[in-house]
Backbone as JSON Lines, residues from 0, in Angstrom:
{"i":0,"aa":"X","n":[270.13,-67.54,-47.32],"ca":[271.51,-67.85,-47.06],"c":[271.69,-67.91,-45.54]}
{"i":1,"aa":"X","n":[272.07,-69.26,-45.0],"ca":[272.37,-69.45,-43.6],"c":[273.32,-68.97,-43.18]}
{"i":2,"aa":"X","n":[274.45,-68.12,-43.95],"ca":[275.79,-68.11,-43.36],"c":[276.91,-66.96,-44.58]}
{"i":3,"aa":"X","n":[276.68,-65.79,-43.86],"ca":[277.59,-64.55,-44.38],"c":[278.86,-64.75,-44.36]}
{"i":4,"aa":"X","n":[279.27,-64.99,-45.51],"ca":[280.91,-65.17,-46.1],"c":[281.42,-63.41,-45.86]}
{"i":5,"aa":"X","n":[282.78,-63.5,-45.38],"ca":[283.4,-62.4,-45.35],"c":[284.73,-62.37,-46.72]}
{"i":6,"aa":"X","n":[284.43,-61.46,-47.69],"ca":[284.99,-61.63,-48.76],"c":[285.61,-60.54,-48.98]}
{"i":7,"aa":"X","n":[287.08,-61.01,-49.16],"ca":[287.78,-59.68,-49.35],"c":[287.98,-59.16,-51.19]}
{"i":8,"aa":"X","n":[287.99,-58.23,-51.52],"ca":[288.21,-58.25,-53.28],"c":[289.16,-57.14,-53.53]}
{"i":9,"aa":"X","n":[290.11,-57.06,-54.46],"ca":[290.82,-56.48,-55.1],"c":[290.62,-55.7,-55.99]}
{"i":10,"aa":"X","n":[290.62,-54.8,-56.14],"ca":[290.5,-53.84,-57.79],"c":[291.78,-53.71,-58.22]}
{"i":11,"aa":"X","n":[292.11,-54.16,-59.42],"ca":[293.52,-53.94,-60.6],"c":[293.51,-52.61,-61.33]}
{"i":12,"aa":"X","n":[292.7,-51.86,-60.02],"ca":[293.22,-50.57,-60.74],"c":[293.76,-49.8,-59.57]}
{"i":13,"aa":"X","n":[294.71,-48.42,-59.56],"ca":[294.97,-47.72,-58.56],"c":[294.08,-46.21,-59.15]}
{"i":14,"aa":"X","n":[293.86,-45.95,-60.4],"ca":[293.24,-45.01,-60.63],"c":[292.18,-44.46,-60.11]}
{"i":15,"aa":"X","n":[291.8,-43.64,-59.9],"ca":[290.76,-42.86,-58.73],"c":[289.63,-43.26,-59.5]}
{"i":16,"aa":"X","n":[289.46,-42.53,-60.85],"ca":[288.7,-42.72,-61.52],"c":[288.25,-43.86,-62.46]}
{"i":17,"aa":"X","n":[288.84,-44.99,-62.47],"ca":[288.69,-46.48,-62.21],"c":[287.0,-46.59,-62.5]}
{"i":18,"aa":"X","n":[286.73,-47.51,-63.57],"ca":[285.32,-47.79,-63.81],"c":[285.23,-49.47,-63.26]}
{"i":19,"aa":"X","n":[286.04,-49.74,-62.96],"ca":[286.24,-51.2,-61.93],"c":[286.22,-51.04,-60.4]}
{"i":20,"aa":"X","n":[286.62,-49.75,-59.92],"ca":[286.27,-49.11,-58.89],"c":[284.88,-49.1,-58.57]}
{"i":21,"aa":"X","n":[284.22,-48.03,-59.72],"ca":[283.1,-48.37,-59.33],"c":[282.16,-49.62,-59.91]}
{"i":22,"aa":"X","n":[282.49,-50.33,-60.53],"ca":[282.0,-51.76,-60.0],"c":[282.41,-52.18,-58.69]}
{"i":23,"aa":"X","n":[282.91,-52.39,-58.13],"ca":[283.27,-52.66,-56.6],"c":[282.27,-52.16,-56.13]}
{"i":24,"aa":"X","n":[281.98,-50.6,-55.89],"ca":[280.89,-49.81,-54.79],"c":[279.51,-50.5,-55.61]}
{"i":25,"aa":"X","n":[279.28,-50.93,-56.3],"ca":[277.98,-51.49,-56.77],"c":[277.79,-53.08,-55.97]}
{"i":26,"aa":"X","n":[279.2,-53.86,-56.5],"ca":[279.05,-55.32,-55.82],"c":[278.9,-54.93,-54.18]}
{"i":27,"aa":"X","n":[279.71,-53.85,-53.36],"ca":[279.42,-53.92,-51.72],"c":[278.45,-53.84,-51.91]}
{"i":28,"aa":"X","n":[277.55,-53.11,-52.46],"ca":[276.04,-52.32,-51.9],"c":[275.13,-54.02,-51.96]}
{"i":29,"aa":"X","n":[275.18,-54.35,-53.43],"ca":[274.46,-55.74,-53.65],"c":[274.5,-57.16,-52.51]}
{"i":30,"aa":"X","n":[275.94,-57.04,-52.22],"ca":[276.54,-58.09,-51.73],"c":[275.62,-59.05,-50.56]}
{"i":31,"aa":"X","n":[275.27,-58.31,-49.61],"ca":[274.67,-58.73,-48.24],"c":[273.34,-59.5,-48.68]}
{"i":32,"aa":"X","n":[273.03,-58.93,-49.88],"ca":[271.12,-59.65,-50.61],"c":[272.01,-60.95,-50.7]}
{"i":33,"aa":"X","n":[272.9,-61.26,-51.06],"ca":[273.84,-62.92,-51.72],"c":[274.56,-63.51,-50.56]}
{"i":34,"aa":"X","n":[273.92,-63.11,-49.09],"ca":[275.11,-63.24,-48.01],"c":[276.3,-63.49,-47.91]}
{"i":35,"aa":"X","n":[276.96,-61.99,-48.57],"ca":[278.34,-61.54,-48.78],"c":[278.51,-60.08,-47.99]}
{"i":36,"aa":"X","n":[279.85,-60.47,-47.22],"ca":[280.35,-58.69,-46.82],"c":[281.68,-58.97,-47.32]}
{"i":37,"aa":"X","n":[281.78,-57.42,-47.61],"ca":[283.01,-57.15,-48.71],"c":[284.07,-56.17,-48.53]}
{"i":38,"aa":"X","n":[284.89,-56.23,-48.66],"ca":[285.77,-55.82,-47.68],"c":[286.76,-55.86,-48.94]}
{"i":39,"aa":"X","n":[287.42,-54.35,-48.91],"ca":[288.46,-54.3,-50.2],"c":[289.73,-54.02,-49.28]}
{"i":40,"aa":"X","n":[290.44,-55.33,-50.3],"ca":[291.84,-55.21,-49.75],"c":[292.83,-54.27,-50.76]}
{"i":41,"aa":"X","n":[293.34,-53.39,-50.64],"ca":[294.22,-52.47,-50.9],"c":[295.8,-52.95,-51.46]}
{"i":42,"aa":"X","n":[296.05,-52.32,-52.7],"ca":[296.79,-52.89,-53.51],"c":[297.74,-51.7,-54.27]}
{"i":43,"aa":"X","n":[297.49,-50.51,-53.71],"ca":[298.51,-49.5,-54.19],"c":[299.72,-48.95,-53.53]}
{"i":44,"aa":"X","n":[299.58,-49.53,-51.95],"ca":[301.09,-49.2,-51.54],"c":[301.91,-50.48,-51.48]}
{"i":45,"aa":"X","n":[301.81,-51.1,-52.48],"ca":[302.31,-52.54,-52.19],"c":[303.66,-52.25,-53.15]}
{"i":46,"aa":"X","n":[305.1,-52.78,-52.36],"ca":[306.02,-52.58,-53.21],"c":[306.31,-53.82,-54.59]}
{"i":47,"aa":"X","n":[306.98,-53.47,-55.07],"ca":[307.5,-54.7,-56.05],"c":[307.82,-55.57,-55.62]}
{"i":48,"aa":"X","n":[307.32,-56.8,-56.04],"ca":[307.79,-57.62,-55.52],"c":[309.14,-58.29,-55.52]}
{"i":49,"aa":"X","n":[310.09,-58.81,-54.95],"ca":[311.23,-58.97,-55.21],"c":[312.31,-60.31,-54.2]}
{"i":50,"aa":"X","n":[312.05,-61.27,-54.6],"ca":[312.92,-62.44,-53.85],"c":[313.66,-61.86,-53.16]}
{"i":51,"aa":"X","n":[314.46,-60.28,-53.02],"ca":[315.51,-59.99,-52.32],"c":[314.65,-59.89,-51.15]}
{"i":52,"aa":"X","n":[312.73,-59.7,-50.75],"ca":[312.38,-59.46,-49.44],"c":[312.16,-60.82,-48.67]}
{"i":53,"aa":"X","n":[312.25,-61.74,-49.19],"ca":[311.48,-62.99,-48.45],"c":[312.04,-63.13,-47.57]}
{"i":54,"aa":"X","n":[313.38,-62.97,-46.88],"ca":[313.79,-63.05,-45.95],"c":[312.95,-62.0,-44.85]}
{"i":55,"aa":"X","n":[312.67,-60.9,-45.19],"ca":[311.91,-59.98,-44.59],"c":[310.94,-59.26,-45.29]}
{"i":56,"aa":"X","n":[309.59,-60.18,-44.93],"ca":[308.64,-59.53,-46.03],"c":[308.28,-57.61,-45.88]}
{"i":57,"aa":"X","n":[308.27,-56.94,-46.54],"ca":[307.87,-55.58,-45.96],"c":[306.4,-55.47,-45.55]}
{"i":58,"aa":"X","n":[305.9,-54.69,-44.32],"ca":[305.18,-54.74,-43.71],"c":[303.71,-54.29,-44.52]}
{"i":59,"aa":"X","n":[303.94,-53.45,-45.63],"ca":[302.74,-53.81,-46.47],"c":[302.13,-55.13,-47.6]}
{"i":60,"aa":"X","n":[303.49,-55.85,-48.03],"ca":[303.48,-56.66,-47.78],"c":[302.73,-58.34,-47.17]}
{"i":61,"aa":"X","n":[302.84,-58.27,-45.84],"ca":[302.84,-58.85,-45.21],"c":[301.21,-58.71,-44.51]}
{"i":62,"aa":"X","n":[300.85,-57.2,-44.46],"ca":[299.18,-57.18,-43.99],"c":[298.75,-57.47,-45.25]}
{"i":63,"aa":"X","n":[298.92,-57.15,-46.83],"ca":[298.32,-57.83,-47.66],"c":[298.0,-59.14,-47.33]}
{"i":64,"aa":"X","n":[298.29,-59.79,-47.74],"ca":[299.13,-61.39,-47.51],"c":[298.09,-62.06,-46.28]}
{"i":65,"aa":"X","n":[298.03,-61.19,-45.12],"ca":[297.38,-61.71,-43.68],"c":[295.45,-61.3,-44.31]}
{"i":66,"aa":"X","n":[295.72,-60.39,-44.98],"ca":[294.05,-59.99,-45.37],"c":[293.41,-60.46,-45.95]}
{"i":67,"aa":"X","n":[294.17,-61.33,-46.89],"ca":[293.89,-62.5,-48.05],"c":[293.47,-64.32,-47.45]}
{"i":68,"aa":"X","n":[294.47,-64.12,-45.99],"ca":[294.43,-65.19,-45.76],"c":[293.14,-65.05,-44.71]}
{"i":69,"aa":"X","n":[292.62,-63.86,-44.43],"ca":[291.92,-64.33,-43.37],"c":[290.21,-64.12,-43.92]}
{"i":70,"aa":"X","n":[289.89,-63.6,-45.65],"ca":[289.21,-63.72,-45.88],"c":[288.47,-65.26,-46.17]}
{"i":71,"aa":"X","n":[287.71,-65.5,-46.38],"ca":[286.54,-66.51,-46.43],"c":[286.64,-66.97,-47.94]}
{"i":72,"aa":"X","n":[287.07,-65.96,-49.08],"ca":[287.18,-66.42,-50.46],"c":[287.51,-64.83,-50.74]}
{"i":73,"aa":"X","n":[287.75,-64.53,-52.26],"ca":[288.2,-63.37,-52.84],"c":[287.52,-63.08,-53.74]}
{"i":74,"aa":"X","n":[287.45,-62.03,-53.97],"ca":[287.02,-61.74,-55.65],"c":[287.9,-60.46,-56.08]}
{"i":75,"aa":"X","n":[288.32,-60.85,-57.5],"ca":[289.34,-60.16,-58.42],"c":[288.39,-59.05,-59.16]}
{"i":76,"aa":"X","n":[288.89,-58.06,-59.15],"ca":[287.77,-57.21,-60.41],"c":[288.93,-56.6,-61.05]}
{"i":77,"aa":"X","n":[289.05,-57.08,-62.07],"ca":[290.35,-56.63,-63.16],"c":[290.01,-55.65,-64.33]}
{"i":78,"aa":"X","n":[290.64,-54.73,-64.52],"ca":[290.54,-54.16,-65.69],"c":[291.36,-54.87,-67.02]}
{"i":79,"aa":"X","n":[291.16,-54.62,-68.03],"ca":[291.99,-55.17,-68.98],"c":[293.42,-53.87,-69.86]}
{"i":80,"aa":"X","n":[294.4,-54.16,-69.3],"ca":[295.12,-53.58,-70.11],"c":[296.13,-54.55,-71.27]}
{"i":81,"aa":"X","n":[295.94,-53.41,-72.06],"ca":[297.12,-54.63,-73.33],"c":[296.64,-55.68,-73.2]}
{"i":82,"aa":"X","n":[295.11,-56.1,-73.3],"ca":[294.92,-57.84,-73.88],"c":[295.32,-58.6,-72.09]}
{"i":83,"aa":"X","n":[295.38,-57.96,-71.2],"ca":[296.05,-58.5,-69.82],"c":[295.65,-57.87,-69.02]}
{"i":84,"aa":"X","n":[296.17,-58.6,-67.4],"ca":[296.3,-57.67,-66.26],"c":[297.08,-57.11,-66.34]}
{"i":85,"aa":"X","n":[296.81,-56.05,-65.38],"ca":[297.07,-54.77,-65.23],"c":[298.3,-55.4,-64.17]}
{"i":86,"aa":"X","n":[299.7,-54.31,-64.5],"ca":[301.04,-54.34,-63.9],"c":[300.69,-54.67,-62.36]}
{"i":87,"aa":"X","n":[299.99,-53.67,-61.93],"ca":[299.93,-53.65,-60.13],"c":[299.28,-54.43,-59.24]}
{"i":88,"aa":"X","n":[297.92,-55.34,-60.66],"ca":[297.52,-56.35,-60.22],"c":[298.36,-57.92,-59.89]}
{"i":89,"aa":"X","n":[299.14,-57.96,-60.99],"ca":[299.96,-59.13,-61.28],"c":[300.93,-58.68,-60.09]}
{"i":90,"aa":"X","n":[301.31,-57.83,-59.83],"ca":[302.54,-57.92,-58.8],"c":[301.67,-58.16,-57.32]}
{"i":91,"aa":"X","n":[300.48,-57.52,-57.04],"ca":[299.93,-58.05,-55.95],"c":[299.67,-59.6,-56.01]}
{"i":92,"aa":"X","n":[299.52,-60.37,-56.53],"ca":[299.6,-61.53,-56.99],"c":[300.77,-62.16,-56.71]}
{"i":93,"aa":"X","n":[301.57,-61.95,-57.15],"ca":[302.88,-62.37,-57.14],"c":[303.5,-61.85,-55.77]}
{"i":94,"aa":"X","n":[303.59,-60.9,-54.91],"ca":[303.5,-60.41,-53.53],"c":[302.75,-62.04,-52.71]}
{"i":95,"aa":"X","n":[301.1,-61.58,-53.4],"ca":[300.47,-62.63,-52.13],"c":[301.16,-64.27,-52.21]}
{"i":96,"aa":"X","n":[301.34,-64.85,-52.87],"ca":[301.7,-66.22,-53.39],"c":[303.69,-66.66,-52.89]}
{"i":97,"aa":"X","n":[304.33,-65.46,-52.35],"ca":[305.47,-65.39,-51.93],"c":[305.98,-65.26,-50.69]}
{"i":98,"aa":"X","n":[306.85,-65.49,-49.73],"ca":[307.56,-66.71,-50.29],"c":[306.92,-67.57,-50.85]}
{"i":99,"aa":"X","n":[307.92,-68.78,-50.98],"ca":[308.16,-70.15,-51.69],"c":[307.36,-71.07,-50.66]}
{"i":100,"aa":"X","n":[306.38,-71.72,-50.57],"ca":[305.46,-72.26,-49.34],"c":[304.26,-71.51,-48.56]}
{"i":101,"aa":"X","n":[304.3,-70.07,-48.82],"ca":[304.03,-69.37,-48.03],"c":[302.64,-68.25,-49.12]}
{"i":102,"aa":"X","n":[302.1,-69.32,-49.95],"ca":[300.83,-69.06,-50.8],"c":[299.82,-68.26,-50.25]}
{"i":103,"aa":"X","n":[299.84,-67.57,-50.21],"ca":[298.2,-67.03,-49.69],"c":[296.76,-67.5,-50.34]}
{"i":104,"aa":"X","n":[297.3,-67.42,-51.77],"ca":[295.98,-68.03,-52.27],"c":[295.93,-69.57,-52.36]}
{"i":105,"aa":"X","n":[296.54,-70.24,-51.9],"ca":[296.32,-71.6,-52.04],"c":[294.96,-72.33,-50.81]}
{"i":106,"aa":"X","n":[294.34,-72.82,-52.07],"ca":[292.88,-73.35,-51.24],"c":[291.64,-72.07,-51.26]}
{"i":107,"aa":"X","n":[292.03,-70.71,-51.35],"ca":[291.27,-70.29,-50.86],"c":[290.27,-69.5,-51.95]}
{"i":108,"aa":"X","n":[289.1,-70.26,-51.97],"ca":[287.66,-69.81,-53.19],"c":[287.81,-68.27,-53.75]}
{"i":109,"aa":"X","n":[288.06,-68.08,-54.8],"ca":[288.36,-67.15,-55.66],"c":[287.06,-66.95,-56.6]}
{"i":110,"aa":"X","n":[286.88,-65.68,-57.29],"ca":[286.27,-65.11,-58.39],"c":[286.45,-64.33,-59.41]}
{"i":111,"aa":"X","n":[286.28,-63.93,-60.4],"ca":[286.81,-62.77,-61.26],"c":[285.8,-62.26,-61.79]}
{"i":112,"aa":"X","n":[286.09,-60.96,-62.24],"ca":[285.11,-60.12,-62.72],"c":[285.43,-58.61,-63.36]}
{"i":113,"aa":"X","n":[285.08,-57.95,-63.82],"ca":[285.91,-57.04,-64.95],"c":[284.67,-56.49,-65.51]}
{"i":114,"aa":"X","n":[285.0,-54.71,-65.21],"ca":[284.68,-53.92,-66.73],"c":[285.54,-53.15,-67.78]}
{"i":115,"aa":"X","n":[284.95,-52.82,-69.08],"ca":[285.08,-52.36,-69.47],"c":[284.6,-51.08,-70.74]}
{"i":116,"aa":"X","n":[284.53,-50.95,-71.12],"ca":[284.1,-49.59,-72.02],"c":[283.3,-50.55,-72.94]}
{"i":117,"aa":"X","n":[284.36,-51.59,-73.78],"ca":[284.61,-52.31,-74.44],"c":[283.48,-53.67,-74.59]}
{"i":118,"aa":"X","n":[283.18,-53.69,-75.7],"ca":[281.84,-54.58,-75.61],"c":[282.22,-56.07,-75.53]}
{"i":119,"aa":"X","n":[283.37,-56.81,-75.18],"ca":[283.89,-57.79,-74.91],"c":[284.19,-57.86,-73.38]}
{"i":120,"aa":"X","n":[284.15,-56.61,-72.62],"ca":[284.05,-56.4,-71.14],"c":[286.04,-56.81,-71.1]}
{"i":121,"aa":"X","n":[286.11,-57.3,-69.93],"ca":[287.67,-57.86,-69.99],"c":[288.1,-59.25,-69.89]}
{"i":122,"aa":"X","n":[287.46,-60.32,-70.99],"ca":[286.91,-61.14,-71.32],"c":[289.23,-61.4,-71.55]}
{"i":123,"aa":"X","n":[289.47,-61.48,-72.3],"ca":[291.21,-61.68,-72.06],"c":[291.97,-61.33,-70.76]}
{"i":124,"aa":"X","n":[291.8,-60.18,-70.41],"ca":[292.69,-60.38,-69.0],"c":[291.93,-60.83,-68.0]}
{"i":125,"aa":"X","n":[290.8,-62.01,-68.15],"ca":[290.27,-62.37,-67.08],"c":[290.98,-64.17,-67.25]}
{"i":126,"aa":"X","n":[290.89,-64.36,-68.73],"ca":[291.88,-65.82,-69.21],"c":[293.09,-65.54,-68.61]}
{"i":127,"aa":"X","n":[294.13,-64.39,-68.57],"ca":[294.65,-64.73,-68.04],"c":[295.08,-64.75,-66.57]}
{"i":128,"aa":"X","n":[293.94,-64.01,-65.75],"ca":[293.96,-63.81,-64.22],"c":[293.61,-65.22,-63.87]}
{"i":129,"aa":"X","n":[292.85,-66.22,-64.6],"ca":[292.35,-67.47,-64.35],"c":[293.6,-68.45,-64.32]}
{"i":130,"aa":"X","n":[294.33,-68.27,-65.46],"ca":[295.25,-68.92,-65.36],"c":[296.28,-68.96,-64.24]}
{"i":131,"aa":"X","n":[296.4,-67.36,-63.79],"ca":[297.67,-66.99,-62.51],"c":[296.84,-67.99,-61.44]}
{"i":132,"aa":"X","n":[295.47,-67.76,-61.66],"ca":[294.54,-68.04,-60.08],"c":[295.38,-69.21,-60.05]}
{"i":133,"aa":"X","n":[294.7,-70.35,-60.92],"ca":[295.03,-71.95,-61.41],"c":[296.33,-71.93,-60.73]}
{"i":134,"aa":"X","n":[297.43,-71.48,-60.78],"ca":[298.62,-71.78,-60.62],"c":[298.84,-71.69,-58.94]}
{"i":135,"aa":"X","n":[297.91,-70.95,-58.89],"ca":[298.63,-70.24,-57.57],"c":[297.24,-70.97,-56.24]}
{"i":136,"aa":"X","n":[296.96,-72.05,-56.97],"ca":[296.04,-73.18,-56.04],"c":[294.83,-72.98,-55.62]}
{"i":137,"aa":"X","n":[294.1,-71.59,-56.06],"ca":[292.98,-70.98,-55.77],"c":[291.39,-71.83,-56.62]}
{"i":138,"aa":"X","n":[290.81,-72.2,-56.27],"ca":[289.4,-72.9,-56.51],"c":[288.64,-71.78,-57.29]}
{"i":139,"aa":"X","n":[288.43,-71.41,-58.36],"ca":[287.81,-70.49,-59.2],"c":[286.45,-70.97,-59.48]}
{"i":140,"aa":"X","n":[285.5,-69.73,-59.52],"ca":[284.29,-69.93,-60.06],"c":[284.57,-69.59,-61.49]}
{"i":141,"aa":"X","n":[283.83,-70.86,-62.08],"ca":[284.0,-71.1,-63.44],"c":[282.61,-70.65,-64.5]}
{"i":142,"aa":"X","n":[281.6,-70.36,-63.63],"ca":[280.32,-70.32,-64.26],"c":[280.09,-69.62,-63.12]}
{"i":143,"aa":"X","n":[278.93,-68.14,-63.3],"ca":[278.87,-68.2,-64.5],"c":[280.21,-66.91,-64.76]}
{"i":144,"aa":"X","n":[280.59,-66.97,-66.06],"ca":[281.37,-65.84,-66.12],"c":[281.16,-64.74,-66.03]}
{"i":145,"aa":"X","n":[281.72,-63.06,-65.79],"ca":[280.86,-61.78,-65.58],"c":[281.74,-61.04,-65.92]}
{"i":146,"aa":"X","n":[281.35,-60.39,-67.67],"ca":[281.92,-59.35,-67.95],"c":[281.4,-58.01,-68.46]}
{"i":147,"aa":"X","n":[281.65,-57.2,-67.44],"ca":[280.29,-55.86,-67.67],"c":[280.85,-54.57,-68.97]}
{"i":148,"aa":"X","n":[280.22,-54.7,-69.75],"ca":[280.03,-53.49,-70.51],"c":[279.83,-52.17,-69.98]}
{"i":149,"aa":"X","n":[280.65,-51.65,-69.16],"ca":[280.16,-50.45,-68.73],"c":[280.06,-48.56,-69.43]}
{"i":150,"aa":"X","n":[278.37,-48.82,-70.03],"ca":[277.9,-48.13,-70.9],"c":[278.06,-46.6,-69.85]}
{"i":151,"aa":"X","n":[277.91,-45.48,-70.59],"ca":[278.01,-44.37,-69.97],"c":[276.57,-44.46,-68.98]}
{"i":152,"aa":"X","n":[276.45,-44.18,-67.69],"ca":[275.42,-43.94,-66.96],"c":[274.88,-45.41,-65.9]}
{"i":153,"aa":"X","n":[275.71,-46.24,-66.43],"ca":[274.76,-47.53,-65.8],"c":[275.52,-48.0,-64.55]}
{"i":154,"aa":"X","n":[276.45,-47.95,-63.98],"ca":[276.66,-47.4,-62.53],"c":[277.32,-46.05,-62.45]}
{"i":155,"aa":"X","n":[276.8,-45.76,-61.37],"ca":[276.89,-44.06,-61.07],"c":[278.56,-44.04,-60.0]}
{"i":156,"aa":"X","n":[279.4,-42.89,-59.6],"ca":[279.97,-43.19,-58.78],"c":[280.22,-43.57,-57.61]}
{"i":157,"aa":"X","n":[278.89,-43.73,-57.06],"ca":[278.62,-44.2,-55.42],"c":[277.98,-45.81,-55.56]}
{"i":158,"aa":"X","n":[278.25,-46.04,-57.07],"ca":[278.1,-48.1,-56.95],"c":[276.45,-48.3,-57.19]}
{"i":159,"aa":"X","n":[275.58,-46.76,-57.57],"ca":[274.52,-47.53,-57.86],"c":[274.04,-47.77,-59.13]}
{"i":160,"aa":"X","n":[273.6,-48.95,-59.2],"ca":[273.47,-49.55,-60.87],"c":[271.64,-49.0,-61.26]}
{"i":161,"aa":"X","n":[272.16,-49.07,-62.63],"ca":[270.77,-47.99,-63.07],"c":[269.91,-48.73,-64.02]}
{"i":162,"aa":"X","n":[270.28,-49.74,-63.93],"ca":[269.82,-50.92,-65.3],"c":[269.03,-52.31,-64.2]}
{"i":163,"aa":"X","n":[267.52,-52.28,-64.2],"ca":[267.35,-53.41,-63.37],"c":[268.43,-55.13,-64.03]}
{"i":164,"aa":"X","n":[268.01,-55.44,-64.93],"ca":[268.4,-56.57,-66.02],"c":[270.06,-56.63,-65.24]}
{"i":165,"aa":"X","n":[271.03,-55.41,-65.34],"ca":[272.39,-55.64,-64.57],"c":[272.34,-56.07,-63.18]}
{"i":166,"aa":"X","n":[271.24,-55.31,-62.26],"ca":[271.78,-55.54,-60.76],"c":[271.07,-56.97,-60.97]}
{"i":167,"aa":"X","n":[270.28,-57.7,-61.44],"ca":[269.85,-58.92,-61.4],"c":[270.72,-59.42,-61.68]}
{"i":168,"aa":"X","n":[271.63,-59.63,-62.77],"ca":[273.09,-60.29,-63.13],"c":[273.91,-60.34,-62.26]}
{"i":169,"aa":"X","n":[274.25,-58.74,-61.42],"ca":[275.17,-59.01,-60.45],"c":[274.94,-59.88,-59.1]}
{"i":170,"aa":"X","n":[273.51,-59.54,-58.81],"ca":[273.24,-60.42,-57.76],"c":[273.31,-61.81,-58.12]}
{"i":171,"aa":"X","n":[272.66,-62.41,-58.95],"ca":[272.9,-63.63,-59.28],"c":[274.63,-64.36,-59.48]}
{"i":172,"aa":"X","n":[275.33,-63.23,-59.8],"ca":[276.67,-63.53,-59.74],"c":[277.23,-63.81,-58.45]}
{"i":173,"aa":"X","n":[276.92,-62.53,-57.42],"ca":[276.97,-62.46,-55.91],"c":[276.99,-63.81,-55.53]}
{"i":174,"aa":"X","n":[275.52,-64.22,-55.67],"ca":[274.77,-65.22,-55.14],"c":[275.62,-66.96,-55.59]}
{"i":175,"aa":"X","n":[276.14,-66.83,-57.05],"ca":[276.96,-67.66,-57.93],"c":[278.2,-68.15,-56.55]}
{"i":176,"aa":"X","n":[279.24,-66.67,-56.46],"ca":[280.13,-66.65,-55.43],"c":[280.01,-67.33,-54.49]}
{"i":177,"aa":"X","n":[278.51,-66.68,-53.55],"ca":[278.03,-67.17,-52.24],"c":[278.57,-68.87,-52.07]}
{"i":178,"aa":"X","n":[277.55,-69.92,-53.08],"ca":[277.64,-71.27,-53.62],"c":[279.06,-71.69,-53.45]}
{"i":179,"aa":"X","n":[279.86,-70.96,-54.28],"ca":[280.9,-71.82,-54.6],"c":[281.96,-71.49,-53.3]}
{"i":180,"aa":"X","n":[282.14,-70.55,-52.91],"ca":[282.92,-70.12,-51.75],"c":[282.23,-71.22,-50.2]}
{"i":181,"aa":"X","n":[280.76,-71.8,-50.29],"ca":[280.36,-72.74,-49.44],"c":[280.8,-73.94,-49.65]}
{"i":182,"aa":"X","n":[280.36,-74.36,-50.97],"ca":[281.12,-75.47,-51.61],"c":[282.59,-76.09,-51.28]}
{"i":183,"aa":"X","n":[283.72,-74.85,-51.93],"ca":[284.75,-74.98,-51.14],"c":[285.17,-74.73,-49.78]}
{"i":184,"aa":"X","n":[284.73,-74.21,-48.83],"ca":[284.93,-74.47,-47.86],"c":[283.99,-76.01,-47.06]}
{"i":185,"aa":"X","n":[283.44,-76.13,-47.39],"ca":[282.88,-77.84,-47.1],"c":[283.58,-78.75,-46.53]}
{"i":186,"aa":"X","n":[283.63,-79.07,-45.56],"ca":[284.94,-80.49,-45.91],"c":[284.05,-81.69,-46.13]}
{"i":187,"aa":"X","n":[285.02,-82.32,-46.81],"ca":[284.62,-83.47,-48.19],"c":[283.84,-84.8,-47.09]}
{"i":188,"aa":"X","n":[283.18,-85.19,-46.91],"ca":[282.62,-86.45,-46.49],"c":[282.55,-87.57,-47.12]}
């Protein structure tokens, strides 16, 4: 890889103990083999979102919003609640994409990715994080998809994965990102 993308990613969870959390500390550690640095943007002091701020975005807010825009591409790691995203994810979402003109994610190379307990991984609230992406003008990697079964033991809490067969998946996913985040940034000839 000629050229280290700086990628910021989200976790849709605020829970400490978050098993999407630690997917995150697994993708940083991997990341740099796929020339990726990763950089988590923070999503729990973010207020509600609410048309009454656009006149004055609030200042957490607003560094969201600037952190999104100044990454290179994103990646989403969603948990699945109720068949969906998770409340705090969708409102960071709806935060970044606001005002009216004033998109953060528009144009800019996106990913998704999700565990769960659950042997379907978060295979539904990733349909519908795809769909918010879609709307909200973001270039999604479509292939390959990545939804981790996270069995008791197979990442630890400091992100290290214990299953060769997984960190090969994730890197190759990494590496998936790397592509398409070059791709879209390209300009078209």
């Amino acid at each position: 890889m000629t050229t280290t993308y700086d990628v910021g990613f989200v976790v849709g969870s605020i829970s400490s103990t978050s098993i999407n959390r630690r997917l995150s500390k697994a993708l940083v550690k991997l990341a740099p083999q796929a020339g990726l640095n990763l950089t988590e943007i923070p999503l729990a002091d973010l207020p509600f979102y609410s048309a009454d701020n656009d006149g004055a975005i609030p200042a957490e807010a607003a560094s969201f919003k600037k952190a999104i825009e100044a990454s290179d591409g994103i990646i989403v790691i969603t948990p699945e609640y109720n068949r969906s995203v998770p409340g705090v994810l969708k409102n960071a979402l709806d935060t970044a994409s606001r005002p009216w003109g004033q998109n953060s994610f528009a144009g800019k190379p996106s990913a998704v990715i999700g565990a769960s307990i659950g042997a379907i991984g978060t295979a539904v609230a990733q349909q519908h994080l795809r769909s918010i992406l879609s709307f909200l003008a973001s270039p999604e990697l479509s292939q390959p998809e990545a939804y981790v079964h996270l069995r008791e033991g197979l990442i630890t809490d400091d992100g290290e994965v214990t299953d060769e067969s997984t960190t090969e998946f994730l890197l190759s996913w990494l590496t998936a990102v790397h592509t398409h985040i070059a791709k879209t940034l390209s300009p078209v000839s």
